[in-house]
BAVEXGU-729184 format. One record per residue (C-alpha): x, y, z. Coordinates in steps of 0.5 Angstrom, whole numbers, plus 2048, in hexadecimal, padded with zeros to 3 digits. Example, Ala and Ser with C-alpha at 12.3 -4.5 7.8 and 13.67 -1.06 7.14 Angstrom:
8197F7810;81B7FE80E;
END
This chain:
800800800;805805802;8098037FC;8038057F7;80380B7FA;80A80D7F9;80980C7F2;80280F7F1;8038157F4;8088177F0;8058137E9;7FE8187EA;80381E7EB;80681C7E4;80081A7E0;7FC8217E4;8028247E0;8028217D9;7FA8227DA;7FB82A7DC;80082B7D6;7FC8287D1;7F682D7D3;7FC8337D3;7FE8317CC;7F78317C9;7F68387CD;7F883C7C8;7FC8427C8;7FE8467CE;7FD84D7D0;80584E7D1;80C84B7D2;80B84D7DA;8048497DB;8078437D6;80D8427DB;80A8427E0;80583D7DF;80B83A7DE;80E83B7E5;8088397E8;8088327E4;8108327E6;80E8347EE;80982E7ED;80E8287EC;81482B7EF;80F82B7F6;80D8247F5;8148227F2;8188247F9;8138217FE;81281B7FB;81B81B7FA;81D81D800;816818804;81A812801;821813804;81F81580A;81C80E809;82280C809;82580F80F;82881580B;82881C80B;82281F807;825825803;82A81F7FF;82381C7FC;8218227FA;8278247F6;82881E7F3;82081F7F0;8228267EE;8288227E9;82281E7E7;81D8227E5;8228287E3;82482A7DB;8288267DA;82481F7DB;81D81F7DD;81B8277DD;81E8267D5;8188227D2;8138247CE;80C8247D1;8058277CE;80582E7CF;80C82E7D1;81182C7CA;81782F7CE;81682A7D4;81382C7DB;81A8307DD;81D8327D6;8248357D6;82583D7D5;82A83E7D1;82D8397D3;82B83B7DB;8288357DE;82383A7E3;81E83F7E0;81E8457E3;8188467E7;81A83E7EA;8218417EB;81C8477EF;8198427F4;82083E7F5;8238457F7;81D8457FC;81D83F7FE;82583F801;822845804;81E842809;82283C80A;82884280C;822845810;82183E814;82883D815;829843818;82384281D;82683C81F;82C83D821;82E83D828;82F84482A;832844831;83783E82E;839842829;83B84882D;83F843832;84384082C;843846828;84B846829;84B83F827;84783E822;84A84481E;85084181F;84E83A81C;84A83D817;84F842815;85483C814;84F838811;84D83C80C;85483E80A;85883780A;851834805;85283A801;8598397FF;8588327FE;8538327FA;8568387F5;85B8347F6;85882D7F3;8538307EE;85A8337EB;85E82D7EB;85882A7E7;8578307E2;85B82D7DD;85A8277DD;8518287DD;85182F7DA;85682F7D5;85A8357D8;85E8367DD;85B83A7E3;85F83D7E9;85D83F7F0;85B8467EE;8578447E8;84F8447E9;84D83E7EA;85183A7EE;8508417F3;8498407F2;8498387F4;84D83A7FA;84983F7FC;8438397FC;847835800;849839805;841839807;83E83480C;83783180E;833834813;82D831812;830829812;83582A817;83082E81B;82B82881B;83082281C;832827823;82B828826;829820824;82F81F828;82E82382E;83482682C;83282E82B;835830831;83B82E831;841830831;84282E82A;83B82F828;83B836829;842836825;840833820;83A83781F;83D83E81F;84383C81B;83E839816;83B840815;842844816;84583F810;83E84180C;83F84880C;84784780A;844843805;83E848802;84484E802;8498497FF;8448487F9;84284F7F9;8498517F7;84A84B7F2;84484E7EF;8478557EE;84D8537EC;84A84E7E7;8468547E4;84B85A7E4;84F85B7DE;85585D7E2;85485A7E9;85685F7EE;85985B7F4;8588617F8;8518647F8;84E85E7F8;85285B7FF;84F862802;8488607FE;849859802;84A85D809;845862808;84085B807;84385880D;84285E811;83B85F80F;83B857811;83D858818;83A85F819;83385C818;83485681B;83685A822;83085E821;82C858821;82D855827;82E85C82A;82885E828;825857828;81F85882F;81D85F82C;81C85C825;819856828;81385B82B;81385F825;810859821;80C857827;80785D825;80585A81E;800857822;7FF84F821;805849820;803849819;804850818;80B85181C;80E84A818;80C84E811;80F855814;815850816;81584E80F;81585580C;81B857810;81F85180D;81E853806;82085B808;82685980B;827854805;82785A800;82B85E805;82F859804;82F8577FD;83185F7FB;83785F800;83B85A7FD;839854801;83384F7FF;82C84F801;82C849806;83284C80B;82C85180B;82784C80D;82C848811;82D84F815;825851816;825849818;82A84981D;828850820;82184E821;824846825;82484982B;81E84C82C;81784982F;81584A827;819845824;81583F826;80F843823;81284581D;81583D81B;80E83B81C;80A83F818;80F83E812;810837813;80B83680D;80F83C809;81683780B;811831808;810834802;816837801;81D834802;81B82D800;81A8317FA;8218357FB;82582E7FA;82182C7F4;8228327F0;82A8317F1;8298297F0;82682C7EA;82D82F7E8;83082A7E6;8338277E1;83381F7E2;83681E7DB;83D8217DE;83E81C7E2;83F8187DC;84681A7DC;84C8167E0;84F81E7E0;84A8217E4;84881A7E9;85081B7EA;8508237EB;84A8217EF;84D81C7F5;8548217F5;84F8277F7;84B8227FB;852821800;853828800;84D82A802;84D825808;855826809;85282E80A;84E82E80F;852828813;85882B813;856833813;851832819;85382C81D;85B83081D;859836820;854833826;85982F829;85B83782B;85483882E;855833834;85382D82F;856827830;857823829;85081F82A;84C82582A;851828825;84F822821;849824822;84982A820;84C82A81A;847823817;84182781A;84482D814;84582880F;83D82780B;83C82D806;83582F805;830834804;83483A803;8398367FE;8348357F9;83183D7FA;83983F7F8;8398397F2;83383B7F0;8348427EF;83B8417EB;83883C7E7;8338417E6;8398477E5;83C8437E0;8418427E5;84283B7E4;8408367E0;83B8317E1;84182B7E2;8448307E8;83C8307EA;83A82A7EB;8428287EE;84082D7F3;83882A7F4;83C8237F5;8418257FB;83A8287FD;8378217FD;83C81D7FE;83E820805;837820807;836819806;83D817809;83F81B80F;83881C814;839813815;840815817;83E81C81B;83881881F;83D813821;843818824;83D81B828;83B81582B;84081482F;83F818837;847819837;849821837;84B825832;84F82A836;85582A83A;85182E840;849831840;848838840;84583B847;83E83D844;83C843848;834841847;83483A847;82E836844;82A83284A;82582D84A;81F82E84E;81B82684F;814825852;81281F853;80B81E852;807818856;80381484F;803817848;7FB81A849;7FD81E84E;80482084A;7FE822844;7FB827849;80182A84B;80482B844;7FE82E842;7FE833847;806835847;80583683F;7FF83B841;80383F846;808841841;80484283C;801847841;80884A843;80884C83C;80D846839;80D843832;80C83B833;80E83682E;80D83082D;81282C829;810825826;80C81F828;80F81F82F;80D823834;813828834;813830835;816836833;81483B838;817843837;81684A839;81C850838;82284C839;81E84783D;81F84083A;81C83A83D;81B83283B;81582E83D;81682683E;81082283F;80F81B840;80A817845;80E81884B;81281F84A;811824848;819828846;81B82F846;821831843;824838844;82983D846;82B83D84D;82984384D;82284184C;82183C850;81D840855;818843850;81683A84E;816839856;81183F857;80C83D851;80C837854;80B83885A;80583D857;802837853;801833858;7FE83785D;7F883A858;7F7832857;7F783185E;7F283785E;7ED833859;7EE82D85C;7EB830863;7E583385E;7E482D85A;7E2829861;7DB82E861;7D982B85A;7D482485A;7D681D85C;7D981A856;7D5813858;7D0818856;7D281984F;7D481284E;7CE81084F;7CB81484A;7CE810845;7CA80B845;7C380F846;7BD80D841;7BD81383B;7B8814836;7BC817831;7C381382E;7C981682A;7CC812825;7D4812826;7D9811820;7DC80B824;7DA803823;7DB7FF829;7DC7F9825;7E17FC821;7E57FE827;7E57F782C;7E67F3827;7E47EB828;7EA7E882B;7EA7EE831;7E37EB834;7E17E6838;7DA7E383B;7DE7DF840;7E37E3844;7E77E084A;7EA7E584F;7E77E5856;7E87EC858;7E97F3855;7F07F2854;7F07EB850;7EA7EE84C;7EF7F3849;7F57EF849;7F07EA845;7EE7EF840;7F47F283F;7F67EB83C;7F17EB837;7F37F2834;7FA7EE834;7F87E8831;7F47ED82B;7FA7F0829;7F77F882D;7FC7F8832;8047F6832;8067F0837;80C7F483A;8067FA83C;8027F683F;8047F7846;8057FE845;7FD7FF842;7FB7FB848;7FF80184D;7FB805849;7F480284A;7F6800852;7F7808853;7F180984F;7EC806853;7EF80985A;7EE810858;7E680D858;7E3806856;7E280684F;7DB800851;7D580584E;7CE80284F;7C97FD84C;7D07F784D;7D47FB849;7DC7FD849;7E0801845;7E7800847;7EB805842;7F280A843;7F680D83E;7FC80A83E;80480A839;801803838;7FE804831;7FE80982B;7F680882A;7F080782E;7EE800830;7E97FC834;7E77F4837;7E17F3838;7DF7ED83E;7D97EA842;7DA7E7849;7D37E484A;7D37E3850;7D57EA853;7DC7EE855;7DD7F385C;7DF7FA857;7DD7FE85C;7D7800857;7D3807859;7CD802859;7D07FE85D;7CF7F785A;7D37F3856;7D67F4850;7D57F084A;7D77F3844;7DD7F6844;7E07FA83F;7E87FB83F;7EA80283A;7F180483A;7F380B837;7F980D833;7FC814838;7FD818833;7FA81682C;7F381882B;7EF81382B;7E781382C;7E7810833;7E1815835;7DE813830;7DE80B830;7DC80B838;7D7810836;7D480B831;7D5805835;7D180883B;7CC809836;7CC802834;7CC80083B;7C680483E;7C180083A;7BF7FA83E;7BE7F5839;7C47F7836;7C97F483D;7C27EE83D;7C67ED836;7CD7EC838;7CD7E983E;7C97E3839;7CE7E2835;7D17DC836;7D87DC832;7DD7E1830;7DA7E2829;7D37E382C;7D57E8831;7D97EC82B;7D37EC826;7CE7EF82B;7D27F682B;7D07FB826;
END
């Protein structure tokens, strides 16, 4: 089944696109060049979105990262195979080549704004505090990072020239300067993903490597602006374009120390645009003024994102803006690594010449950043392991590369064998070091020879909690007092984990069943005991009210009053207690063994794992102590949610003769329905117990049950 629908869905796509090119051949002419290349455009976003998610679905499958399948189906469908092929309506192919560029301009347009948000969301990622303590470090190591991989690489591609192009090409010429340049950078996207999967952000060598990692970025994006004014300068004035180089990293340090200086009263300032919709858009705005600013200094447009990003990281807006832009980056930036797979040429590496230069500019760039990043940490108060680390850690090559290798190819800079040489370091290191990144950071042994005293360290605040229950109310009501102190919440994937921040308030948020776990400054600590002290107080406070209300052997006895009127609920008790979750006959002699004896049949029915039986029965047991689960007219519903089971499921059993539950009516039960409920999934649990007590409340309906002589009999007289 999953098999026909990886192959339907985009075989639907396809046939969808011959269907609709058809209708555009037959439509007749067009009122002008600029609608005909949009609607081409809007066919072109079409495939390029479903072409990128189907590619990078399959190798996340396969355990790898997601931006490889979607470079890998952008050479696919690009110009030069797929995107060549003449369809209906579309004699040139779906992506035909512009004179001889494989991107038309207003698909180039939306590549330029999807690096943009990229950039953007990287920035609003980084770890602000980290990047300050390690600003010394991680500039050094980026600082040499950069450089040794920028010399290496010129290096290589020069000694190659000759031998692929034809002409003999020296440090200083334009294109091994260009391929040096693209080397020089590093990825922030991957090596940030592989250090949080990790728990390694803020470590020493995290930190490093994430400011080095920006640091070497910014060297790399000024290196190619010079590559480029050289390239295109008649007579190259050494001279100019070094101040020309200055000014862009002076306009970089400048905006980017204005940035954080400012980052609290810019953070307030966007606050005023009203709803999280509208500063996350606001935000956005900001991104791209400072990309132009940028852009026309001399820099490129995603060091400008980058720095609006990083100067909004550390607000209590950060988590806002990511969230309501997680469906612009959805959009987006798997559309970004496409459109650069779509660049390349697969025909070039038909030549032995360019798979050599390849694998020779390959080892420089790995030689790079090993030598130029792990050489200078061991300065740094690192040992060899974690200089090993750091200098491994700097090794993939990603976005940033392909932003540069892309605007040279468009330039004219460099050929599109060098293009797809640098797209191939690009993969290649993407592929092979984050296996061997993850290993060296799985080992707990230091990576400094001595730890820094931290001025303000972080602690963890533990509370236990007695049972999950109460652990829900708890959680529930500490997350509304910070929402009332006006902090900004945010929940962080399927586990309960939260981000808690105001102003430079940082706080983390663990639930489990049994603790609730704090995580914050040293200096907040007294805040987190404080709030919680506050909750529990206005819960006491409503416990004492709550004793005012009616006797809940009152309401429960209601359940099962006569009504005139019935709902019909969308929930089949047939269907959820299946025939082998029943039984007509049950054993036990007491409460205890009646839930142990059911629970058996849920595990016999394939509902609930054998290993979580013990576990369902805690739950059940604490369960009926808070109050018995004995109703009235001889019938029991025993229930609990538990971690046991992922859905809701049931057993059904009859003890004829009677068992003491402690019933509101203070008879014997002899219907009993056990229904265990998942924790945290959403199940109709309310409804199905409503349904059953539905059933249940007719007489002639429990006359049935309790007449069914076998299992299979009792199971057809439910509905």
């Amino acid at each position: 089944m999953k098999t026909a629908r990886w192959i339907s869905f985009p075989a639907a796509g396809i046939a969808g696109l011959v269907f609709a090119g058809r209708v555009f051949a037959l439509s007749g002419s067009h009122p002008s060049k600029i609608m005909e290349g949009m609607v081409l455009l809007v066919f072109q976003l079409a495939v390029i979105v479903l072409a990128a998610h189907l590619g990078g679905s399959i190798l996340e499958k396969l355990g790898q990262p997601a931006v490889i399948g979607e470079i890998v189906v952008g050479v696919l469908i690009g110009p030069y195979l797929l995107g060549a092929i003449p369809l209906p309506g579309f004699p040139g192919g779906l992506f035909p080549l512009r004179d001889g560029f494989p991107l038309s301009g207003e698909l180039y347009g939306f590549a330029t704004v999807a690096s943009i948000v990229l950039l953007f969301l990287i920035g609003l990622e980084t770890n602000v505090e980290k990047f300050l303590a390690f600003s010394l470090a991680g500039s050094v190591v980026g600082i040499g990072g950069a450089l040794a991989s920028f010399f290496l690489g010129a290096a290589a591609a020069s000694l190659c020239s000759e031998f692929i192009f034809g002409v003999p090409m020296g440090l200083g010429d334009p294109l091994p300067l260009f391929l040096g340049a693209v080397s020089a950078s590093a990825s922030v996207g991957l090596t940030a993903r592989i250090l949080a999967e990790k728990r390694k952000v803020d470590s020493p060598e995290g930190a490093t490597i994430l400011t080095s990692v920006i640091v070497g970025d910014v060297i790399s994006i000024i290196l190619v602006a010079l590559v480029i004014a050289l390239a295109q300068a008649e007579i190259f004035d050494w001279r100019h374009s070094s101040l020309v180089a200055l000014r862009g990293l002076g306009i970089w340090i400048v905006f980017t120390i204005l940035g954080l200086v400012f980052s609290r009263q810019l953070g307030n300032l966007l606050k005023r645009a009203g709803d999280h919709g509208s500063i996350a858009l606001m935000s956005f705005a900001l991104a791209l003024l400072l990309a132009g600013i940028f852009e026309r200094s001399g820099l490129a447009m995603i060091v400008g994102a980058y720095v609006a990003g990083l100067a909004l990281a550390g607000t209590d807006i950060s988590f806002i803006i990511r969230r309501n832009l997680s469906s612009l980056k959805r959009f987006f930036v798997p559309l970004f690594f496409c459109v650069m797979g779509m660049l390349v040429d697969p025909h070039t590496f038909l030549s032995w010449g360019v798979i050599l230069f390849g694998l020779v500019y390959l080892a420089s760039a790995f030689a790079g950043k090993l030598i130029g990043c792990g050489l200078p940490a061991l300065f740094f108060n690192f040992n060899l392991r974690g200089a090993g680390r750091i200098g491994v850690g700097m090794i993939p090559r990603g976005e940033v590369a392909l932003i540069m290798a892309g605007i040279g190819l468009a330039l004219g800079i460099i050929p599109r064998e060098a293009f797809g040489v640098a797209v191939m370091m690009t993969v290649v290191s993407t592929l092979l070091v984050p296996p061997w990144f993850s290993r060296l950071l799985e080992s707990d042994r230091p990576g400094m020879r001595k730890y820094p005293t931290v001025r303000d360290p972080h602690v963890r605040i533990v509370y236990d909690m007695p049972n999950p229950d109460t652990s829900d109310l708890v959680m529930n009501k500490v997350l509304s007092a910070f929402f009332q102190e006006g902090f900004f919440v945010q929940r962080w994937g399927r586990e309960r984990f939260y981000q808690i921040r105001k102003d430079d308030i940082f706080i983390s948020l663990l639930y489990s069943p049994d603790q609730l776990i704090f995580d914050c400054r040293e200096s907040d600590s007294a805040f987190i005991h404080t709030l919680f002290y506050e909750v529990l107080a206005e819960m006491e406070k409503v416990m004492q009210n709550l004793q005012g209300l009616a006797d809940a052997s009152k309401i429960g006895r209601k359940i099962f009053t006569p009504c005139e009127t019935t709902k019909s609920y969308p929930v089949t008790l047939g269907q959820i207690i299946r025939p082998a979750a029943v039984k007509a006959d049950l054993r036990g002699t007491n409460k205890r063994e009646i839930i142990e004896e059911m629970l058996d049949l849920l595990v016999a029915a394939g509902q609930l794992e054998p290993s979580g039986r013990d576990e369902a029965l805690r739950d059940l047991l604490q369960r009926e102590e808070y109050m018995s689960t004995g109703m009235q007219n001889s019938v029991a519903l025993p229930h609990a949610k538990t971690s046991t089971v992922t859905r809701l499921v049931s057993a059904l059993g009859l003890k004829k003769k009677g068992i003491d539950f402690n019933s509101l009516d203070g008879k014997p039960a002899r219907i009993i329905l056990l229904t265990l409920s998942p924790r945290d999934a959403q199940e109709p649990y309310l409804q199905f117990m409503a349904r059953m007590s539905q059933f249940l409340r007719r007489e002639e309906n429990r006359r049935r049950l309790l007449e069914a002589d076998n299992d299979e009999e009792l199971h057809r007289v439910l509905p």
